[in-house]
PDB file of N, CA, C and O in Angstrom:
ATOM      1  N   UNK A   1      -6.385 -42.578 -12.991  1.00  0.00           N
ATOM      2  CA  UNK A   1      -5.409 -42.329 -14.021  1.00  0.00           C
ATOM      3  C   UNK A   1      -4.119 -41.822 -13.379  1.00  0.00           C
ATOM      4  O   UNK A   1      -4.039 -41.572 -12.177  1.00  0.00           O
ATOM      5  N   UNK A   2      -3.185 -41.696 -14.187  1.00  0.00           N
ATOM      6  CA  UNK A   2      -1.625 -42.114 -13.546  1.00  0.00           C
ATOM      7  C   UNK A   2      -0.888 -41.502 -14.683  1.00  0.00           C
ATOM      8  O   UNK A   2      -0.768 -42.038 -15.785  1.00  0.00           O
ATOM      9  N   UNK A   3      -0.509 -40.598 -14.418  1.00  0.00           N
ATOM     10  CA  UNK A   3       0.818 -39.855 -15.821  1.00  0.00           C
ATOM     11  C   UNK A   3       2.074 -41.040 -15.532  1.00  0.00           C
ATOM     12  O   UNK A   3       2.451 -41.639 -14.526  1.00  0.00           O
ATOM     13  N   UNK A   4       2.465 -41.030 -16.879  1.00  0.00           N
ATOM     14  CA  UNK A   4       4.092 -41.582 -16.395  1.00  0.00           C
ATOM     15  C   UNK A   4       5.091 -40.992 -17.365  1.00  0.00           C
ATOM     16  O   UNK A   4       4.612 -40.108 -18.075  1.00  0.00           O
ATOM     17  N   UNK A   5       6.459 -41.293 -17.576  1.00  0.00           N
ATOM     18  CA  UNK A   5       7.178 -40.859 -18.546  1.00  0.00           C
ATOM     19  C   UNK A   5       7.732 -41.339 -19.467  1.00  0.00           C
ATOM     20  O   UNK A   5       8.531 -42.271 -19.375  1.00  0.00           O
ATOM     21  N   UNK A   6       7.333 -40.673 -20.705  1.00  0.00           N
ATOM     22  CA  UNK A   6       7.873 -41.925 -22.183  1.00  0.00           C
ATOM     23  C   UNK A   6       8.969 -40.930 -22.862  1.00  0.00           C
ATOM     24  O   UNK A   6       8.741 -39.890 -23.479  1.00  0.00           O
ATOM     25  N   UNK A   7       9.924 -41.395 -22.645  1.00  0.00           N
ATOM     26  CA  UNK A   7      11.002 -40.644 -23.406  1.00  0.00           C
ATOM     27  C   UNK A   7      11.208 -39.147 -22.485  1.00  0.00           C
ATOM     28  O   UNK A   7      11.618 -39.091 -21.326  1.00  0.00           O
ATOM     29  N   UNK A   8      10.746 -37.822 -23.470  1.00  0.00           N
ATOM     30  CA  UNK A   8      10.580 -36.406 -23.044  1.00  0.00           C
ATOM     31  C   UNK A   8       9.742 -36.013 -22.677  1.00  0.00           C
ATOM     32  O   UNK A   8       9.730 -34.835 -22.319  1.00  0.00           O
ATOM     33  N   UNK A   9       8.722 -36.744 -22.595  1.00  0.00           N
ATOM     34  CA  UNK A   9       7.502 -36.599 -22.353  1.00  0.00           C
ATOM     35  C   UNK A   9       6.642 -37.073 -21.264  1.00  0.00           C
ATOM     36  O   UNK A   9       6.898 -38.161 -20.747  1.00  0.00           O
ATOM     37  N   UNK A  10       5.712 -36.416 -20.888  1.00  0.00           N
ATOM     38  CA  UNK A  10       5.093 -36.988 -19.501  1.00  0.00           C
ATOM     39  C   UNK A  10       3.549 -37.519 -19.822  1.00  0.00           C
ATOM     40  O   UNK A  10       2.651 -36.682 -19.733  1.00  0.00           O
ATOM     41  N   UNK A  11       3.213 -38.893 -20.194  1.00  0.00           N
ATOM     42  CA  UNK A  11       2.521 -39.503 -20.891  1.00  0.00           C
ATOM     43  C   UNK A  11       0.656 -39.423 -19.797  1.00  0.00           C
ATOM     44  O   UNK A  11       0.700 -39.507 -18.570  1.00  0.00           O
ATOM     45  N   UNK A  12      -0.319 -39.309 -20.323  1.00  0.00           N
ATOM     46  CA  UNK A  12      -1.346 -39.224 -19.483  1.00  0.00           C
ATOM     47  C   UNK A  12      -2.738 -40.644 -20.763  1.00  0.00           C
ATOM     48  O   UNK A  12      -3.048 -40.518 -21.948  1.00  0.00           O
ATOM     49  N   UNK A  13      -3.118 -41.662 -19.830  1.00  0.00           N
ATOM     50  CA  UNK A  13      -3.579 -42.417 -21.199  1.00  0.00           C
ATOM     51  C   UNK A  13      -5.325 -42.061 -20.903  1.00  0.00           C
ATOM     52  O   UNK A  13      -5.853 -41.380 -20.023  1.00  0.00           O
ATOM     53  N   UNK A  14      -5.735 -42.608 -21.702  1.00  0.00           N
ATOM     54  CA  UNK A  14      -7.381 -42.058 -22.234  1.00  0.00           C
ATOM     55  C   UNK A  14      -7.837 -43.325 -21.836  1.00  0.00           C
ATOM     56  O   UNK A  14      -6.889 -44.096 -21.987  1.00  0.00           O
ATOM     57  N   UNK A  15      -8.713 -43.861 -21.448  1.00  0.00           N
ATOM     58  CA  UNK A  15      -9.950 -44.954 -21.253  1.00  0.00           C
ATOM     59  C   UNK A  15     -10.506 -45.719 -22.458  1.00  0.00           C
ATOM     60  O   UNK A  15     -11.463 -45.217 -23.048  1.00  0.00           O
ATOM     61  N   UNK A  16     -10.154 -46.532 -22.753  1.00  0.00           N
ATOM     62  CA  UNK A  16     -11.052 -46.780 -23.940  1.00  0.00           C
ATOM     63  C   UNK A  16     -12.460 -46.355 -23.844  1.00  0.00           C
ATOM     64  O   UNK A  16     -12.959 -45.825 -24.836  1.00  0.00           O
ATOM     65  N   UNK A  17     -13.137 -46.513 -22.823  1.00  0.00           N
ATOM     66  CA  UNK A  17     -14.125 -45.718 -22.171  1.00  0.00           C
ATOM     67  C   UNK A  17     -14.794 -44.701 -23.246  1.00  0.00           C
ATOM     68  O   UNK A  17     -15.894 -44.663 -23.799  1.00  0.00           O
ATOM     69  N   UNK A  18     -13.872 -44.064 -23.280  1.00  0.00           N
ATOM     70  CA  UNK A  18     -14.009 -42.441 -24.216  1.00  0.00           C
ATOM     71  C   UNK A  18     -14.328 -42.628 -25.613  1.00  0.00           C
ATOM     72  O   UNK A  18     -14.764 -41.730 -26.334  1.00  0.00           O
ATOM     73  N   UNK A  19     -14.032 -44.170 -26.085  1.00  0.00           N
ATOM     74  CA  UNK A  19     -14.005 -44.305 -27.797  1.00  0.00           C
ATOM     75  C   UNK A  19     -13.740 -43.016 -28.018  1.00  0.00           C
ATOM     76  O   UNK A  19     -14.678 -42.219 -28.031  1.00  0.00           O
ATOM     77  N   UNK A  20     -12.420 -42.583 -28.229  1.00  0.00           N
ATOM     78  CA  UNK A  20     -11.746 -41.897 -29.131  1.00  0.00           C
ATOM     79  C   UNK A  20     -10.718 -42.863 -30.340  1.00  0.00           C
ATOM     80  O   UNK A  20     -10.010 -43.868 -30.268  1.00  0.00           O
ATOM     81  N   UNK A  21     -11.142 -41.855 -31.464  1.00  0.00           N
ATOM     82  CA  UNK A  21     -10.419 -42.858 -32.617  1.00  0.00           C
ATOM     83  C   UNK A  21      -8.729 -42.791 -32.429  1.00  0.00           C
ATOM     84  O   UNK A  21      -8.253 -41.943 -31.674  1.00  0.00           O
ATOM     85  N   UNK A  22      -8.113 -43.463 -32.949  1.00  0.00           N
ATOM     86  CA  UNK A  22      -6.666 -43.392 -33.348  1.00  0.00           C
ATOM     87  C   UNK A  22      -6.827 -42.351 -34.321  1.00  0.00           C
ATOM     88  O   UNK A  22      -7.693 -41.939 -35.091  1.00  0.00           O
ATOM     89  N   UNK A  23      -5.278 -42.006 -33.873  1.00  0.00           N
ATOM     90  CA  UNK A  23      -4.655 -40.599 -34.834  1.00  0.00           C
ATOM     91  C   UNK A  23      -5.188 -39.564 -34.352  1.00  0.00           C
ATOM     92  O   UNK A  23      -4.258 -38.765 -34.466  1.00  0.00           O
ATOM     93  N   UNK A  24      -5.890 -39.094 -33.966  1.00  0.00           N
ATOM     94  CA  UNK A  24      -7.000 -37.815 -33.568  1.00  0.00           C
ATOM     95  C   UNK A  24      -6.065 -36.882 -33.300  1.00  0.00           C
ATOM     96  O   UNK A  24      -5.333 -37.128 -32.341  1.00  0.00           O
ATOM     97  N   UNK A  25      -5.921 -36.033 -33.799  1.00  0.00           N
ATOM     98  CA  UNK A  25      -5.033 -35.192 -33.265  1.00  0.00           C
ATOM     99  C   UNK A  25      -6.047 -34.156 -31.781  1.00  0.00           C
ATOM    100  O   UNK A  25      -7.276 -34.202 -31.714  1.00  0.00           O
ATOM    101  N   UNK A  26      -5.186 -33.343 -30.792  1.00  0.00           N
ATOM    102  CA  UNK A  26      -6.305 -32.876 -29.816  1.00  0.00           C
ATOM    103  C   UNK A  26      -5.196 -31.512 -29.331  1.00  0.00           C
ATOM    104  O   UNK A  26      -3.988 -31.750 -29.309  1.00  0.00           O
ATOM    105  N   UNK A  27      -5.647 -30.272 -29.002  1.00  0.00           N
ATOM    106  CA  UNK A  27      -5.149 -29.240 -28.382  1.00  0.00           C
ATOM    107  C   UNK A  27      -5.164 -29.668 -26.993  1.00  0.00           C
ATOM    108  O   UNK A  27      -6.168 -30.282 -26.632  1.00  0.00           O
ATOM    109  N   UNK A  28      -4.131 -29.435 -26.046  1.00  0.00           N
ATOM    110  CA  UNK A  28      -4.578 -29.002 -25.032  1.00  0.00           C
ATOM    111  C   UNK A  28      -4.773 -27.561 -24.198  1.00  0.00           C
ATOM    112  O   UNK A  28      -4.196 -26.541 -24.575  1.00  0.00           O
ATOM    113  N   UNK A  29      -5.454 -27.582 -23.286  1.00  0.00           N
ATOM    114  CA  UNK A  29      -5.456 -26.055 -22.275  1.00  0.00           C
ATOM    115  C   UNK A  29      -5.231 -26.788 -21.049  1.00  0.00           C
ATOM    116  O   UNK A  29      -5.639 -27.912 -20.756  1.00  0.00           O
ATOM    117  N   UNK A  30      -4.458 -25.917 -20.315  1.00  0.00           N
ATOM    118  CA  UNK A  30      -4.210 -26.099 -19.018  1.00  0.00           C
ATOM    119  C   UNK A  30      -4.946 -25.391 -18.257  1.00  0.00           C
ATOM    120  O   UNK A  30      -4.881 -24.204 -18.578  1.00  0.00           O
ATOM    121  N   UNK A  31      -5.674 -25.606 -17.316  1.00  0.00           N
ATOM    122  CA  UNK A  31      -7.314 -24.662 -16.658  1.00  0.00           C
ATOM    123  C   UNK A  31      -6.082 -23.629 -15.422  1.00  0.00           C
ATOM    124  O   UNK A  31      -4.893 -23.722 -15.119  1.00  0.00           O
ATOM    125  N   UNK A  32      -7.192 -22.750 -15.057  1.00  0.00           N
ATOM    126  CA  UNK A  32      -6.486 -22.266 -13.918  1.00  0.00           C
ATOM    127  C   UNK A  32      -5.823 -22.799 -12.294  1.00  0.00           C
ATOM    128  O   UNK A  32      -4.764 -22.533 -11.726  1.00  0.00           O
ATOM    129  N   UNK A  33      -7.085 -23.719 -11.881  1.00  0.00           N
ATOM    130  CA  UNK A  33      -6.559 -24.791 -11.300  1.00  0.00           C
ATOM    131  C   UNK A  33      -6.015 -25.880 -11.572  1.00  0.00           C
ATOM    132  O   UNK A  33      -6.106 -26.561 -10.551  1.00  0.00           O
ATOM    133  N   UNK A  34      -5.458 -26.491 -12.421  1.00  0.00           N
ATOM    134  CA  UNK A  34      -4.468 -27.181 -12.873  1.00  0.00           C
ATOM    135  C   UNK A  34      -5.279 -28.215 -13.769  1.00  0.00           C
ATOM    136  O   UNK A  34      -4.619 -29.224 -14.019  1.00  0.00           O
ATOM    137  N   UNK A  35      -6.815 -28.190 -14.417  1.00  0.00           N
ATOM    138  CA  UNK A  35      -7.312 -29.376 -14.787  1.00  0.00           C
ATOM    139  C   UNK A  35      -6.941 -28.740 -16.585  1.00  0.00           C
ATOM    140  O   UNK A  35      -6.707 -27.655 -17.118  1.00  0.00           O
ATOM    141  N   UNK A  36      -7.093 -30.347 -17.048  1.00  0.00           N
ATOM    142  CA  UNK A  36      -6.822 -30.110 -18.418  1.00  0.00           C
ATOM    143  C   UNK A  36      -7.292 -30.499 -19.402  1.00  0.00           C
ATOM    144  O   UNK A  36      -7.423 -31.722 -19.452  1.00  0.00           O
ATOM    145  N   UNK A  37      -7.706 -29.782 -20.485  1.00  0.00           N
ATOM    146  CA  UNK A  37      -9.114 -29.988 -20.900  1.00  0.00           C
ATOM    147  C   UNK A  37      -8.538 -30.388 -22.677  1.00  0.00           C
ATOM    148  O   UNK A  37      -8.015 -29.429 -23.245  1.00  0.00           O
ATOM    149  N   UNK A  38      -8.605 -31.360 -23.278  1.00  0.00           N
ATOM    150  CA  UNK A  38      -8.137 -31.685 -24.804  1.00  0.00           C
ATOM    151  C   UNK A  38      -9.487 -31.565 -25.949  1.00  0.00           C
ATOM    152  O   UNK A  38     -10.522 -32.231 -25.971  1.00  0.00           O
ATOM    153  N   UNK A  39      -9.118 -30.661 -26.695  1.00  0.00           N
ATOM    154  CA  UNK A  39      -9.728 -30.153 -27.841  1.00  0.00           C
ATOM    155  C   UNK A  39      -9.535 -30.771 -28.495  1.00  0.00           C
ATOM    156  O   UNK A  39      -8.335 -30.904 -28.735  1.00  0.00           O
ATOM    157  N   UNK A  40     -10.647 -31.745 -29.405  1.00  0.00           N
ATOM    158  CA  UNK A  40     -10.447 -32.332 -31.134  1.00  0.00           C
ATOM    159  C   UNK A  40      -9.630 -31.195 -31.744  1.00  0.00           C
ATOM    160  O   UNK A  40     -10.205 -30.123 -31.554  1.00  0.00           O
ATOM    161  N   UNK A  41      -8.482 -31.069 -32.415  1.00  0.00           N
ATOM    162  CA  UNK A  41      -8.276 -30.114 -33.287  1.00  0.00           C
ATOM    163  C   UNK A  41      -9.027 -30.213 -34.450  1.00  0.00           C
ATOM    164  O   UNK A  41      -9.536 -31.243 -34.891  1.00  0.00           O
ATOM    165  N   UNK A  42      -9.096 -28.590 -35.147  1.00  0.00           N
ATOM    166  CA  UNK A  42      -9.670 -28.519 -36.389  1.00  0.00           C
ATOM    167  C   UNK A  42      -8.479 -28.105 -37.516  1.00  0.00           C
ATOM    168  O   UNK A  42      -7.309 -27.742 -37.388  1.00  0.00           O
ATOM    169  N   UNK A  43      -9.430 -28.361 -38.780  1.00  0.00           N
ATOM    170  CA  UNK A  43      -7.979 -27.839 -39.811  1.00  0.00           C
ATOM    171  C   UNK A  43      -8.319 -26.046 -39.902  1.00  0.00           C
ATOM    172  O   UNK A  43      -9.387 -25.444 -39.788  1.00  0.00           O
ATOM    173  N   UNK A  44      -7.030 -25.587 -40.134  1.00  0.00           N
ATOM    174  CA  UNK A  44      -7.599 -24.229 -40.129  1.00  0.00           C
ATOM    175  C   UNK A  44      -8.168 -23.484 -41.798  1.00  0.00           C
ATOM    176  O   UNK A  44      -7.598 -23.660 -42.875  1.00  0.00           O
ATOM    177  N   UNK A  45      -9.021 -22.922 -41.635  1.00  0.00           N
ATOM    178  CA  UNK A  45      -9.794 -22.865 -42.860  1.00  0.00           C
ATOM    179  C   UNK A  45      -8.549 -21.619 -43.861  1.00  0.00           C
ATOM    180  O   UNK A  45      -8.311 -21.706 -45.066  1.00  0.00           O
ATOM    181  N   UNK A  46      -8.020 -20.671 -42.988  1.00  0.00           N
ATOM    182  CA  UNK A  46      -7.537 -20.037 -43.373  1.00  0.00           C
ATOM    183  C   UNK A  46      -6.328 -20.448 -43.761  1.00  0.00           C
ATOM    184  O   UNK A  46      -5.961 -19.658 -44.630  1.00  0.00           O
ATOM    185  N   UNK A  47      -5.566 -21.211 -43.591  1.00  0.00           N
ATOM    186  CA  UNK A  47      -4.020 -21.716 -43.754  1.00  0.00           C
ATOM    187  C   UNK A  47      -4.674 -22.465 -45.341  1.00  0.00           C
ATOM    188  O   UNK A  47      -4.158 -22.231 -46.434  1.00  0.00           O
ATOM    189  N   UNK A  48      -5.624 -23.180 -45.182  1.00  0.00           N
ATOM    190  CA  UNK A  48      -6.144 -24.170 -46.439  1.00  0.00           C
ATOM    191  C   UNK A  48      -6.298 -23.192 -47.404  1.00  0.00           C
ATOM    192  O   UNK A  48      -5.550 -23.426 -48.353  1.00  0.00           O
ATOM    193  N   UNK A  49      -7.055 -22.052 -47.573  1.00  0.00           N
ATOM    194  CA  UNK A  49      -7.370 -21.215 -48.602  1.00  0.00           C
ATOM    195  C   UNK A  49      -6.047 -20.290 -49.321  1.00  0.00           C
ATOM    196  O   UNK A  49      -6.062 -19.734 -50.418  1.00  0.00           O
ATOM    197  N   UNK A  50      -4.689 -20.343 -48.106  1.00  0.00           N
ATOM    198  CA  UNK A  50      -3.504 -19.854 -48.628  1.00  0.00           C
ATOM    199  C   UNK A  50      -3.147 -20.815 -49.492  1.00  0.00           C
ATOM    200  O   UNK A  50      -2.592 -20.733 -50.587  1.00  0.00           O
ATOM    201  N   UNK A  51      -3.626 -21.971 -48.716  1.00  0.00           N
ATOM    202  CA  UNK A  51      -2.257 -23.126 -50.166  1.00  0.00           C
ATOM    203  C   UNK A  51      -3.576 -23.618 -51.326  1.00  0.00           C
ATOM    204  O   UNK A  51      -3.597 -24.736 -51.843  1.00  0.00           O
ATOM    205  N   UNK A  52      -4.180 -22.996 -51.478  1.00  0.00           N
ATOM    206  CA  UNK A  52      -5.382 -23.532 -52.638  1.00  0.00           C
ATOM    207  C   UNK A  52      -5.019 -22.180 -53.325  1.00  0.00           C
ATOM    208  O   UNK A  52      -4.908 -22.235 -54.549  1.00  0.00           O
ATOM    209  N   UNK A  53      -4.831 -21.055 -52.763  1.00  0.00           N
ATOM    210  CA  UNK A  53      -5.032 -19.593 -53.053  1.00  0.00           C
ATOM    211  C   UNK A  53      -6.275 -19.408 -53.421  1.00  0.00           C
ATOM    212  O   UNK A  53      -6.666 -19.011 -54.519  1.00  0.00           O
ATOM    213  N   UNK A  54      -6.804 -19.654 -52.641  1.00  0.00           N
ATOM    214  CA  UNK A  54      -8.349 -19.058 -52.901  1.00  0.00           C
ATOM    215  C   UNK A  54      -8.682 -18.303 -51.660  1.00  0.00           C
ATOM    216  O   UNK A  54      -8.072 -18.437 -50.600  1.00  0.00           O
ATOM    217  N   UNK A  55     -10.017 -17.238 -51.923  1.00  0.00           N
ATOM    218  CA  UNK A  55     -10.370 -16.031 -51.082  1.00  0.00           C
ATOM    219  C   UNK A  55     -11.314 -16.792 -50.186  1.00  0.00           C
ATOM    220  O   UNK A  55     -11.534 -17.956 -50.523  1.00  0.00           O
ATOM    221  N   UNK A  56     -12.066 -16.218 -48.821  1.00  0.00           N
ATOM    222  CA  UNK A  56     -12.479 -16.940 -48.089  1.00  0.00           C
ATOM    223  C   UNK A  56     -13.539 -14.717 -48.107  1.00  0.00           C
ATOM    224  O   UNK A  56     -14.040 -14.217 -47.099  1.00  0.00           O
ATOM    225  N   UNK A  57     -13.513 -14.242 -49.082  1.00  0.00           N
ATOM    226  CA  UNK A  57     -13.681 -13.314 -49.131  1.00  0.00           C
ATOM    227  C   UNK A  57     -15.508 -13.655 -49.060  1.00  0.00           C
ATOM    228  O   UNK A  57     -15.922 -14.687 -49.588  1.00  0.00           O
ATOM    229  N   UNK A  58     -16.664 -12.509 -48.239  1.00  0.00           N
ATOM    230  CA  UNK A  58     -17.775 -12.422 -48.482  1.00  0.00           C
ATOM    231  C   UNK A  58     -18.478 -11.672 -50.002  1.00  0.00           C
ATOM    232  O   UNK A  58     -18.180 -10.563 -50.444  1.00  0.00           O
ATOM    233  N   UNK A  59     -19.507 -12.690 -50.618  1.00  0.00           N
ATOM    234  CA  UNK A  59     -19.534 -11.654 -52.043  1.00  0.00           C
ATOM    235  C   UNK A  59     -20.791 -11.824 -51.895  1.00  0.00           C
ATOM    236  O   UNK A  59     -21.418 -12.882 -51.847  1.00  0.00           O
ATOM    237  N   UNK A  60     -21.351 -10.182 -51.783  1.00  0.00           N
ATOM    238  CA  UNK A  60     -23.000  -9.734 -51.730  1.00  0.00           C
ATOM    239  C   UNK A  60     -24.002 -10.188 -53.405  1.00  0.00           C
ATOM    240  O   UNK A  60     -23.907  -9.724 -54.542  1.00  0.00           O
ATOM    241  N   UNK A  61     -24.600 -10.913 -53.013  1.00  0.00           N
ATOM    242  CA  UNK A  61     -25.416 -11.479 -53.975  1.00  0.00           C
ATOM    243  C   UNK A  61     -27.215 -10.781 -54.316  1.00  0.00           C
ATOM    244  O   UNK A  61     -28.094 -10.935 -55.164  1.00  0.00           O
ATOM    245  N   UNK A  62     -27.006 -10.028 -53.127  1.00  0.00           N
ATOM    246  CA  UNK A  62     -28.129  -9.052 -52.978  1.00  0.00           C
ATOM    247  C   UNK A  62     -27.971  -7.915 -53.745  1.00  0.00           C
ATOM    248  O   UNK A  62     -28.096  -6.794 -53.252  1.00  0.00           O
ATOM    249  N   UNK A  63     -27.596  -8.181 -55.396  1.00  0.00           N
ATOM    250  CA  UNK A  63     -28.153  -6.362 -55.743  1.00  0.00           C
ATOM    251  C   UNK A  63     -29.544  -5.276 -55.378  1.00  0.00           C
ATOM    252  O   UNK A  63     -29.311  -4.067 -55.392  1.00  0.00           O
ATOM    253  N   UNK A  64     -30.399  -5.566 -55.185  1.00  0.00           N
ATOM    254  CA  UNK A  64     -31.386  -5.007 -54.926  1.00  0.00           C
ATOM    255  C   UNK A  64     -31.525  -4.214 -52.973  1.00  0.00           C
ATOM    256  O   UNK A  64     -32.476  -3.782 -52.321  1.00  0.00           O
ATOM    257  N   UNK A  65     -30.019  -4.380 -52.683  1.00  0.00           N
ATOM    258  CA  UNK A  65     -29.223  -3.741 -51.575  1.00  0.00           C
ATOM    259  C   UNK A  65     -28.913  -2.863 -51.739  1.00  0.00           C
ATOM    260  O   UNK A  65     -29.309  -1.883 -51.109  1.00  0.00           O
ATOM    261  N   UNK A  66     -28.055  -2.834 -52.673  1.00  0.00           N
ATOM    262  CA  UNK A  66     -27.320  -1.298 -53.013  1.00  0.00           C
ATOM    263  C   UNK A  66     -27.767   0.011 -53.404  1.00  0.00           C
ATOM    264  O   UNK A  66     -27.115   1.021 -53.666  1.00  0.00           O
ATOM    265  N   UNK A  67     -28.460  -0.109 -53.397  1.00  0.00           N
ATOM    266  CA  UNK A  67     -29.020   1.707 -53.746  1.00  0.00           C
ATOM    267  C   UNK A  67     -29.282   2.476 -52.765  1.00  0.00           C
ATOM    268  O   UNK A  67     -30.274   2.164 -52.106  1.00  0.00           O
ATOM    269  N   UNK A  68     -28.466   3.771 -52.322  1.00  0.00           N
ATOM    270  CA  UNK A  68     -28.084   4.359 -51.253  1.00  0.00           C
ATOM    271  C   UNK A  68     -29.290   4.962 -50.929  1.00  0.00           C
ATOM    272  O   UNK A  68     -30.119   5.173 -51.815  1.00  0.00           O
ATOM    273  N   UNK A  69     -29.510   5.289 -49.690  1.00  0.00           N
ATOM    274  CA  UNK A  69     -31.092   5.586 -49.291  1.00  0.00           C
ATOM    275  C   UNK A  69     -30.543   7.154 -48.184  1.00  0.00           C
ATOM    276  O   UNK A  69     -31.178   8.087 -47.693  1.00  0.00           O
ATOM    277  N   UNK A  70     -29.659   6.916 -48.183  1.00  0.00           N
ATOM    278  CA  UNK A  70     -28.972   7.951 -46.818  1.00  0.00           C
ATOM    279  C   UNK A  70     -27.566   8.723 -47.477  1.00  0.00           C
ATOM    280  O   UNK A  70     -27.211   8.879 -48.646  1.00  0.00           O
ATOM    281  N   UNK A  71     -26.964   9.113 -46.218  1.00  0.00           N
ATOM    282  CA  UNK A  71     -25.850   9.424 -46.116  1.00  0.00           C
ATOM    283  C   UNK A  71     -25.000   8.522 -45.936  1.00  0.00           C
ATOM    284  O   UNK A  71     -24.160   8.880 -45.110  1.00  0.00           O
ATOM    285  N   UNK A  72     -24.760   7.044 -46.518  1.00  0.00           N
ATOM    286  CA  UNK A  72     -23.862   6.610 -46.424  1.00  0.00           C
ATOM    287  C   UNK A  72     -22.053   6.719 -46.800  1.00  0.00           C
ATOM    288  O   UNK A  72     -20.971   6.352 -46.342  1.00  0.00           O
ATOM    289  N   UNK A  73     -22.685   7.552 -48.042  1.00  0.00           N
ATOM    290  CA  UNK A  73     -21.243   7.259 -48.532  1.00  0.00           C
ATOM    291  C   UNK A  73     -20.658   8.949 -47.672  1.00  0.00           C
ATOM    292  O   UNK A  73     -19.786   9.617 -48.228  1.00  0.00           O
ATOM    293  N   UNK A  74     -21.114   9.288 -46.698  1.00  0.00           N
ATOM    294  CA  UNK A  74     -20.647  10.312 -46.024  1.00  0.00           C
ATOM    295  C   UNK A  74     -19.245  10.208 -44.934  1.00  0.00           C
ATOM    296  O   UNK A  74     -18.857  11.208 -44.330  1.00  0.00           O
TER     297      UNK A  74
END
């Protein structure tokens, strides 16, 4: 493999090899010795629940939990 330059950019191509789909979006990391490793990106769960406005909040379904046995509420 062989980087070259497209426009601003310094282009690196994939193998068909890899069957990766079109569009894929991918993170990269740059390693400490210079290798570089591309992440499938994910959607972020939290950005999604701002524009839905919904809570991503935990809700205890266990009543038979709650009844204090200790010093908790200390």
């Amino acid at each position: 493999m062989k980087t070259r330059k497209q426009g601003n950019a310094i282009v690196l191509t994939v193998p068909t090899k890899f069957n990766l789909q079109p569009d894929q979006e991918y993170v990269a990391v740059k390693g400490e010795l210079g290798s570089i490793t591309y992440v499938p990106k994910v959607n972020n769960i939290f950005e999604k629940a701002l524009e839905n406005n919904e809570t991503l909040r935990f809700e205890d379904e266990f009543n038979e939990d709650k009844k204090l046995i200790g010093r908790e509420e200390v």
